[in-house]
N, C-alpha and C positions, 0 to 999 in steps of 0.2 A: 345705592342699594342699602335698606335698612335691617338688620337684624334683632332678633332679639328672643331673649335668653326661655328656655324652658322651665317649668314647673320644680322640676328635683332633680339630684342624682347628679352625676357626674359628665355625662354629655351633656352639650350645647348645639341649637341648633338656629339658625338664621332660614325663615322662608318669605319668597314672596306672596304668598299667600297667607290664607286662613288656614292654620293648623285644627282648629277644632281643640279637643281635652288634651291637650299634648302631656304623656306625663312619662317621664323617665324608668326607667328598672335601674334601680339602685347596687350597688357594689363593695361588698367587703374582700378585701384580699388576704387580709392579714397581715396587712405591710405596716411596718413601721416607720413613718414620718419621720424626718430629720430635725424638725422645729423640735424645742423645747417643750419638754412636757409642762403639763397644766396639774398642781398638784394641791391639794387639802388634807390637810392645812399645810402651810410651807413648811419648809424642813426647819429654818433658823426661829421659829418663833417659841419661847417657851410653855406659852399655853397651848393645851389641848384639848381641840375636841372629843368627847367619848359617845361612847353608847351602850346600854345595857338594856336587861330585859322589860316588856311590858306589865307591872309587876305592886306597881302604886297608886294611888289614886288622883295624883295631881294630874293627867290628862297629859301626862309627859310617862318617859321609860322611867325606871325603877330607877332615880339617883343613886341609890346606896345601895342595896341588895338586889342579886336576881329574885330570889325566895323572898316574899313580904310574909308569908305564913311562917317563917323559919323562926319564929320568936326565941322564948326563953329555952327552952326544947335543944336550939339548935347547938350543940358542945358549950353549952355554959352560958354564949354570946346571949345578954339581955339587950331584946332589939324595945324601942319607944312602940308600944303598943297604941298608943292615939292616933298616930301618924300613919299606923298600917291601917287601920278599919276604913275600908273602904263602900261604897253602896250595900245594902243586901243584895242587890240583883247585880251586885258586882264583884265576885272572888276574887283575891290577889292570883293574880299568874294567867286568868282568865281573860281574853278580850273581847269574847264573843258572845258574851251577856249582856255587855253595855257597849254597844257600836259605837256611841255617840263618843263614848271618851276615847279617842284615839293616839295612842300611846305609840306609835311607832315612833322611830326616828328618822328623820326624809332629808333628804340632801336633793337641794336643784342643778339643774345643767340646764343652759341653755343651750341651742343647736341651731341656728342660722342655716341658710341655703349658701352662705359666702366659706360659715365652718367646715360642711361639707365638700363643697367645690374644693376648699384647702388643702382638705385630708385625703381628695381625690374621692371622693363618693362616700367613703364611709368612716364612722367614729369610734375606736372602740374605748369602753370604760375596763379599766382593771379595778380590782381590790385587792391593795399589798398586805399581807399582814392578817387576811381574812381569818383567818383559825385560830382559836382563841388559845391564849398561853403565849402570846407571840411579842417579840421587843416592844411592842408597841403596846401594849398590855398593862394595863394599871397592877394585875394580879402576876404575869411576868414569869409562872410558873412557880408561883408561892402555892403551898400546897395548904390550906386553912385549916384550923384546927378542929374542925367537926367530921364527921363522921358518923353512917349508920350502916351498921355492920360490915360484912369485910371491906375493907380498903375499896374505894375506887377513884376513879379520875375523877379532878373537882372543873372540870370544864364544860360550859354548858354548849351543849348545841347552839350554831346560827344560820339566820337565815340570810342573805342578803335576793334583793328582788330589783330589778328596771322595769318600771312602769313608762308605759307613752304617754305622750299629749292628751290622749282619751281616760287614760287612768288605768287602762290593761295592762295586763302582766306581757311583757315581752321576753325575760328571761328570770329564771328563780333558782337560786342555789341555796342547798343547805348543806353546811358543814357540822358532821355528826361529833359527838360529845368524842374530846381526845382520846383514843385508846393508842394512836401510834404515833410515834414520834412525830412524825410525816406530818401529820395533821396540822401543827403546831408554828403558828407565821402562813399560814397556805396562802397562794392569791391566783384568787378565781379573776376571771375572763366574761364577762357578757355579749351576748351579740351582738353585731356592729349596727350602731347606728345610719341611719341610711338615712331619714325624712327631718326637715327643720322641725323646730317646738322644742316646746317645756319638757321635760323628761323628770322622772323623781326616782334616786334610788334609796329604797328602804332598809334599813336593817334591824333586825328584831334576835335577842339572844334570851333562851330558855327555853325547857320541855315543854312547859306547861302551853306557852303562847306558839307553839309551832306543833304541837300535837291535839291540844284541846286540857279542858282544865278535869283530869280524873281526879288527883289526890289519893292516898295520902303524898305530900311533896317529898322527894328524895334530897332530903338534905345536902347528901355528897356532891349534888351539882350545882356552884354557888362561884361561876365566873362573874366577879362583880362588875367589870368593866372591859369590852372586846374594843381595845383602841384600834383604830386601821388608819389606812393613807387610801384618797379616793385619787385615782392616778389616771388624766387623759393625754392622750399622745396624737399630733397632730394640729392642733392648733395651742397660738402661744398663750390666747388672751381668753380662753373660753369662760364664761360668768359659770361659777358655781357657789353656792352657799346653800345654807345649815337651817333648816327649824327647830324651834325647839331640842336644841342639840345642850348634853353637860358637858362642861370644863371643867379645867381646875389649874392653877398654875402649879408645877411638878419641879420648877426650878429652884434650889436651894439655893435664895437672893432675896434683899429687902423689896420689902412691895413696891412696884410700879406700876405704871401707867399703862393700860391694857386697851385697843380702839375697834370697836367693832362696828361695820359700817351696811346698812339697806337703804332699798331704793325705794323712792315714792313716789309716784305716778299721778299724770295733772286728773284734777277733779276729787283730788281725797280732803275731807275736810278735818279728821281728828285720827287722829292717832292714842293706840293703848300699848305704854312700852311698860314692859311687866323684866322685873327680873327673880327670882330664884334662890332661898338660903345662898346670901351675899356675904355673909358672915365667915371671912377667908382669912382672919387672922391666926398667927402661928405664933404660940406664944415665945417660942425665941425668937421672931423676928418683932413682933407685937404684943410686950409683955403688956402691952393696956388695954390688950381686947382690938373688938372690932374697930376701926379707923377709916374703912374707904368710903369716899364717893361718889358719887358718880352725875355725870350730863352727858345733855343731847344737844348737837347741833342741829342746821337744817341751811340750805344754803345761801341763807338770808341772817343766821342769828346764832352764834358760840356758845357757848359754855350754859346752857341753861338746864337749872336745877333740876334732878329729880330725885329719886327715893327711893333709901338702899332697905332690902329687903335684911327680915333678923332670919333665925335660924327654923329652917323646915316649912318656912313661911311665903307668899309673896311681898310682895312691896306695896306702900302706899297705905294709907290710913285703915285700911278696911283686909290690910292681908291678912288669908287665910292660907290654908293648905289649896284651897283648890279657888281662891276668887283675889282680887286684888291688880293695880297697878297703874301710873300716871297717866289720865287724859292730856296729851298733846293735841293743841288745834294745828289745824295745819291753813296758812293763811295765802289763798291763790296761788297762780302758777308760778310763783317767784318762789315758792317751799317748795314746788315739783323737782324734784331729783335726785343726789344722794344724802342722804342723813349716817351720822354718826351717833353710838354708845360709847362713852369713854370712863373705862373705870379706872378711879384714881385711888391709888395707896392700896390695889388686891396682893394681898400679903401670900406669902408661900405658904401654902398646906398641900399636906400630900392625901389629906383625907377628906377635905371638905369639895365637893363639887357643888358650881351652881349653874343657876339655867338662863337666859334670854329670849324671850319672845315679843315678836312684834306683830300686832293688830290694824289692821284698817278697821276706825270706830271708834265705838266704846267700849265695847263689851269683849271677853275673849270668844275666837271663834276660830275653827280649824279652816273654817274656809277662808278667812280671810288676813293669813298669815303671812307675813310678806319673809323670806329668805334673808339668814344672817349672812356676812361675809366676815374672813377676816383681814384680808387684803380691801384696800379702796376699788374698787370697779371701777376701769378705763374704756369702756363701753355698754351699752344696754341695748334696748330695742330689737324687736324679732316679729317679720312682718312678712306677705308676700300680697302679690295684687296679680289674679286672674281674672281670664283668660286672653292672649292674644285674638284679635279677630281682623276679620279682613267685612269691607262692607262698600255698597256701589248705591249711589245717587248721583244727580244732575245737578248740575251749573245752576244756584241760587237756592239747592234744596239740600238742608238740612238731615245729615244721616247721625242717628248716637250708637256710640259702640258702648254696651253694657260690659263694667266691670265688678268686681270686688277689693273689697282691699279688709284683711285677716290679720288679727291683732294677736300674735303667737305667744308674746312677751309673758309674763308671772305681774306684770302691774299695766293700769290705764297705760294707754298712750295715745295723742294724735298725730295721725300721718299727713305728711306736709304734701302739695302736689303741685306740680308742673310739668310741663312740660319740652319737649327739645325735638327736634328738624321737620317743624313745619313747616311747607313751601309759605310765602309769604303771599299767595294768591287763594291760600284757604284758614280759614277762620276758624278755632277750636273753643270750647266753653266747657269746662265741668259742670255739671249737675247732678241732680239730687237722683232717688232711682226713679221717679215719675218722669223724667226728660224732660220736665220746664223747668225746676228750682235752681234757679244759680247757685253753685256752695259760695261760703263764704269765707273768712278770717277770722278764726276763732279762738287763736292765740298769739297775735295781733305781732304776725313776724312778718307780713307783707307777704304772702303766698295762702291761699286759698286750702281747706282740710277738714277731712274727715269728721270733724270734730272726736269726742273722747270716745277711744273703744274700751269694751271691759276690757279686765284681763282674761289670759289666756282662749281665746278665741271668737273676741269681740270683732263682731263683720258688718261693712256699712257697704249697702249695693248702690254704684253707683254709674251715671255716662260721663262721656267723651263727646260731644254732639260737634261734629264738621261740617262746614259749610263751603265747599267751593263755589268762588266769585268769579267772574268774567276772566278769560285767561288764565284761569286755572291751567296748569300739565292733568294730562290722564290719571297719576296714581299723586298720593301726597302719604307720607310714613313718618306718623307723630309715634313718639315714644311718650310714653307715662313715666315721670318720677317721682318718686313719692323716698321720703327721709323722714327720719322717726325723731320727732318732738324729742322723746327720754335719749336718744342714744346722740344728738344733738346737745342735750343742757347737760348729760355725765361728760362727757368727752372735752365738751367747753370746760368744767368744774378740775378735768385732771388736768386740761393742761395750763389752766392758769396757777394752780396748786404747784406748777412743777415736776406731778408725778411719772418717773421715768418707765418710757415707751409709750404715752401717750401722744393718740393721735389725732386732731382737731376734727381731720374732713371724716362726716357721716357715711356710713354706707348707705347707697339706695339702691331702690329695687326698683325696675324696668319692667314695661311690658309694652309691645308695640301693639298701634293700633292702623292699618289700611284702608285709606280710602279712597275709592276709584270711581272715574268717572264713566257712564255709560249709560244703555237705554233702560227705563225702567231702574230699581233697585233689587235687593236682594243679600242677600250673605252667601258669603264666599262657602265654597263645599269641599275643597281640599282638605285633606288629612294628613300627617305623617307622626308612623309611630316609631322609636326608638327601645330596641332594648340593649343590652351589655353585660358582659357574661368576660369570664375568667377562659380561656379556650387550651392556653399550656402555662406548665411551669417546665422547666428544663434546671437540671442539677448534674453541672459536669460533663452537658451535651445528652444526659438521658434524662427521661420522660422521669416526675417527681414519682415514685411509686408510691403505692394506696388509694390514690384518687382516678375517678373515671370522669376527664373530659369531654369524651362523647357522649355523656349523656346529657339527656333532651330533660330542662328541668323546670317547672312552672312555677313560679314566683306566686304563694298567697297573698304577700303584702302588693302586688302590682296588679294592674289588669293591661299591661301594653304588654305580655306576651299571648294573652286571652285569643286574641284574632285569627282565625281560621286563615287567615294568609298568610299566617308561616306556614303553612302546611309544604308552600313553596320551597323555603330554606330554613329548615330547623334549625331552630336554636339550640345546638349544641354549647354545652359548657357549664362553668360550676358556676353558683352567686357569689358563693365565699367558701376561702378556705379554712377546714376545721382547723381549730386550735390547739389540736390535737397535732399536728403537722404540719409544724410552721412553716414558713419562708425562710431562707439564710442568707446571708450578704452573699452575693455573687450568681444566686440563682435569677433565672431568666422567664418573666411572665408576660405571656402575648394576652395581648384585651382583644376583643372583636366589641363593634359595636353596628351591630342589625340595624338595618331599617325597611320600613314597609309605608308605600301610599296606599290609604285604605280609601280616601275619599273618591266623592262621584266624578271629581274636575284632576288634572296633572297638580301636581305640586312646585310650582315656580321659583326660579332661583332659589335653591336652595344650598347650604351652606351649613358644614356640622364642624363643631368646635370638640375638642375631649382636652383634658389636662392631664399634665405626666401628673402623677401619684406622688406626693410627697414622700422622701425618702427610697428613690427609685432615679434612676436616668436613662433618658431615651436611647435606644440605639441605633447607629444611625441606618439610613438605608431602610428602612424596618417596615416602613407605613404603607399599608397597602389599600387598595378599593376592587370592590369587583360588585359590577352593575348587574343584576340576572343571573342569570347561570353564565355569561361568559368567563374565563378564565380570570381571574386577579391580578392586576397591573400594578406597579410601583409608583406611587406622588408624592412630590416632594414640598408641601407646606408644611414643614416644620418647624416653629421656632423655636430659639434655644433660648433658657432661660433668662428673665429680665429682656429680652429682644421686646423692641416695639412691636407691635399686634397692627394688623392693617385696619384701615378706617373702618368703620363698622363693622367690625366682627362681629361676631355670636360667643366670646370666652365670656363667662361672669368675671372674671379678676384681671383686670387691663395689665396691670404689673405682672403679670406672668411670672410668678413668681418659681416655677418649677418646668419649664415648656408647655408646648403649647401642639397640637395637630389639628389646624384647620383644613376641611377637604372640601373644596365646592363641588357639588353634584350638579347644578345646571336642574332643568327639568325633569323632573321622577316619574315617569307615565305613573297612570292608577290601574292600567289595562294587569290584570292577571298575564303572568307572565312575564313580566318585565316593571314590575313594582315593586322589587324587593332587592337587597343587595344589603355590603356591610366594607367596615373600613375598619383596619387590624394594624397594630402596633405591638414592639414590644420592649419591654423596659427591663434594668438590669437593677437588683435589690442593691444598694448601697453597701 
């Protein structure tokens, strides 16, 4: 019997049929992982990432000042007037007269479907240190010497925002200008992430760019710099990095050697690596002035030259305030993968910041800015390939199963493909989406692909065409694999580097495809829907108080609780718990996880997988099923962590790395009345 894995989310499910849209309801608990958090920038490193308000004209936030208007005016401080004038149809503090110059500051995350399964369905992002005046703070509760009339707090409001894969806002905090102590270090919470993809979070500090531009500016709000720590919990290795993000080295030491490292994706042919007033000499460590310089590598070629920008400027022959910086070629798919910035002899200032950006091209362009890191990346690639199908043809005839395959990643990729347990009496062939084109090899590794998808959501439609031959068996259950070019050559790159906790074998992604033999053809018509809900938390043997887990609660972001066949077994239970009211170690949370056959046919063999939640342990005895409205019975497939998994399961992570509750359901009628049911566990917080 073959399985294979669902769409999203935290359940797993194995059918012998055709599921149709099978898509999961996704799950935050508010639990905390045991794995090592994922943090930016690292705690040991002396440079730091900053951020400030949108406020200048270089198409970056405000290096130096929140206020660009705050000139000479501002307590005496004579600010460079050349450098603030910015467009006419673009006021300092203003964003939203000149759309095109996008001044935010963005930080990437990626989010895999293997990230998720990790974290147990959901991700959450913190920000430490959110409110400005806080350790992390260039300004640190320095109170500046300007002033406009009575005394007030010199802290500027911020915003921080998570955007999806689609670019919407999915959570927005703003932290208002310090009046209380409280305020000061605060670290907000975002919603959990549930769905793989690119995610971008924003941060923007100042009146002007988070109200609109009125004027006159109020002097007294002039946080020049809101440092924070981007903090994920849950997974060890999760890829995150920086646009257009300021630095500056803040360690009192003679200059060193600083490496900052992106990824480039096959099919790119130039590269524009720009850097930022690079001019970080300290005259007591650098009585001679400026000294550093800097190259790029690529994974083909070291130390090669580029060009350090002077003061307020960019780099390269032609810098300006707002143009400038090295054309890199990038020569075939032997330069596809990680590349390095490495600045040599950046001396210690505590007042000079500068910038780093990276272009696919020539020209600067926001859309085509590839994420900084400051750690090396020991994986890449973010992919998935829909839908499962089930399909019936005859002895010598030809059926193709229609897939896709979804390029989630922040750069190109091609996805590699084969496939695994085809009887050896039926014959398989990828093709093009017409059903005749054979795909081919197009990055000449001996396995047949995609060729190059864009970034972030580049999709190539494609088949599966099977053929059973004389003496075929009745069903045959090819699995699709598909392995990601980029997350392939980084992976190769760390571990021949050395880099520790790198891991060679790529992740891939699955989807099974069914073929059966019968009268006539057709597509399979079976359905099953899953959803999964929070049902108790227990604290000390009583019910968590503040929360109502009987209520019946509809998922916007999902449409598998949509089905008027719950109507049969309401889905009672929360999605997530507020953060408002956390978990504590030692409290006790039952999962239920629903299902429904909605299709016109029974749903065969079928088989659902769930993963204990990292930072949680199962209890035992715990796992229940109940088919219909009969009563709920006790089953005992549970394995304990690291246990081998039995042959074809349905878990996405073979390693089981936290337990494991597989339940076989056997045949799911679709008859109303006896189409619906659920299996319940429950786990104790760490």
């Amino acid at each position: 019997m073959k399985r294979f894995n669902s769409v999203a989310a935290s359940a797993w499910v194995r059918l012998g049929v055709s599921t149709g849209g099978l898509a999961l309801a996704a799950l935050g608990a508010g639990l905390k992982p045991a794995f090592a958090q994922t943090v930016l920038p690292p705690l040991n490193v002396p440079i730091t990432f900053q951020t400030s308000a949108p406020g200048r004209c270089a198409n970056v936030g405000d290096w130096y000042t929140t206020n660009g208007d705050a000139r000479a005016t501002a307590g005496g401080i004579q600010q460079n007037l050349a450098t603030e004038l910015c467009l006419p149809t673009d006021p300092p503090g203003n964003q939203t007269t000149n759309p095109v110059a996008n001044r935010l500051h963005r930080y990437v995350i990626a989010v895999t479907q293997e990230d998720l399964a990790t974290a147990g369905g959901a991700i959450t992002v913190t920000i430490e240190d959110a409110g400005t005046g806080g350790p992390l703070d260039e300004v640190d509760g320095i109170v500046f010497p300007f002033t406009a009339g009575p005394a007030a707090p010199v802290y500027d409001p911020t915003r921080f925002r998570l955007l999806g894969p689609n670019g919407a806002v999915i959570d927005s905090q703003t932290l208002t200008p310090q009046t209380n102590p409280a305020d000061i270090g605060r670290t907000v919470q975002f919603a959990p992430i549930t769905q793989p993809g690119t995610y971008i979070i924003t941060s923007e500090t100042g009146e002007y760019a988070l109200a609109g531009y009125t004027g006159p500016f109020n002097l007294t709000l002039n946080n020049d710099d809101n440092g924070f720590r981007i903090v994920v919990s849950g997974v060890q290795d999760l890829l995150l990095g920086q646009f257009q993000g300021t630095f500056q080295n803040n360690a009192v030491i003679p200059a060193q050697t600083f490496t900052f490292y992106f990824l480039v994706g096959p099919g790119t042919s130039d590269l524009l690596l720009r850097n930022f007033d690079l001019d970080s000499s300290n005259a007591a460590v650098n009585p001679g002035g400026e000294n550093n310089t800097i190259t790029y590598s690529s994974p083909t070629t070291t130390g090669i030259a580029g060009t350090v920008s002077g003061n307020a400027v960019w780099n390269g022959a032609s810098g300006t305030l707002n143009t400038g910086g090295d054309v890199q070629p990038v020569v075939g798919l032997a330069n596809a993968g990680r590349w390095s910035i490495q600045l040599n002899g950046y001396g210690s200032n505590f007042t000079n910041q500068s910038l780093l950006e990276v272009n696919t091209g020539t020209q600067p362009n926001p859309g085509q800015q590839l994420p900084i890191a400051i750690s090396p990346p020991t994986r890449a690639g973010n992919f998935i390939i829909t839908p499962p199908s089930d399909r019936t043809t005859q002895i010598g005839q030809t059926v193709c199963h229609p897939f896709s395959v979804t390029n989630l990643f922040f750069t190109t990729d091609i996805i590699n493909l084969s496939t695994t347990g085809t009887d050896p009496n039926y014959t398989v062939e990828f093709r093009d989406a017409d059903g005749t084109t054979v795909l081919t090899d197009t990055d000449g590794d001996g396995a047949v692909d995609t060729g190059i998808l864009a970034a972030l959501g580049g999709t190539r439609n494609l088949n599966l065409c099977v053929t059973p031959r004389p003496g075929a068996p009745p069903i045959d259950n090819t699995t699709i694999v598909g392995i990601s070019f980029m997350d392939q050559r980084i992976r190769q790159q760390a571990v021949s580097e050395g880099i520790p906790g790198a891991v060679a074998t790529p992740r891939p992604q699955t989807v099974l495809k069914i073929t059966r033999i019968g009268e006539g053809g057709g597509t399979g018509a079976a359905n099953l829907l899953l959803v999964k809900r929070i049902t108790n938390i227990t604290r000390g043997g009583t019910v968590l108080p503040g929360v109502n887990f009987g209520e019946v609660i509809n998922d916007p972001a999902a449409a598998n609780d949509d089905d008027p066949g719950w109507a049969q077994i309401p889905l009672a239970g929360i999605i997530t718990l507020p953060i408002t009211n956390p978990v504590q170690s030692g409290d006790e949370v039952t999962y239920t996880v629903y299902f429904l056959s909605n299709g016109t046919t029974p749903a065969l063999d079928v088989s659902i997988c769930d993963l204990i939640p990292g930072g949680t342990t199962f209890i035992p005895n715990s796992l229940q099923l109940q088919n219909g409205n009969a009563s709920p019975v006790s089953v005992g497939n549970f394995f304990t962590p690291l246990a081998p998994l039995p042959n074809n399961n349905s878990c996405p992570i073979q390693t089981n790395p936290n337990g494991a509750a597989i339940v076989n359901l056997g045949t799911v009628s679709n008859a109303a009345g006896s189409n619906f049911g659920f299996i319940r566990f429950r786990v104790r917080v760490n």
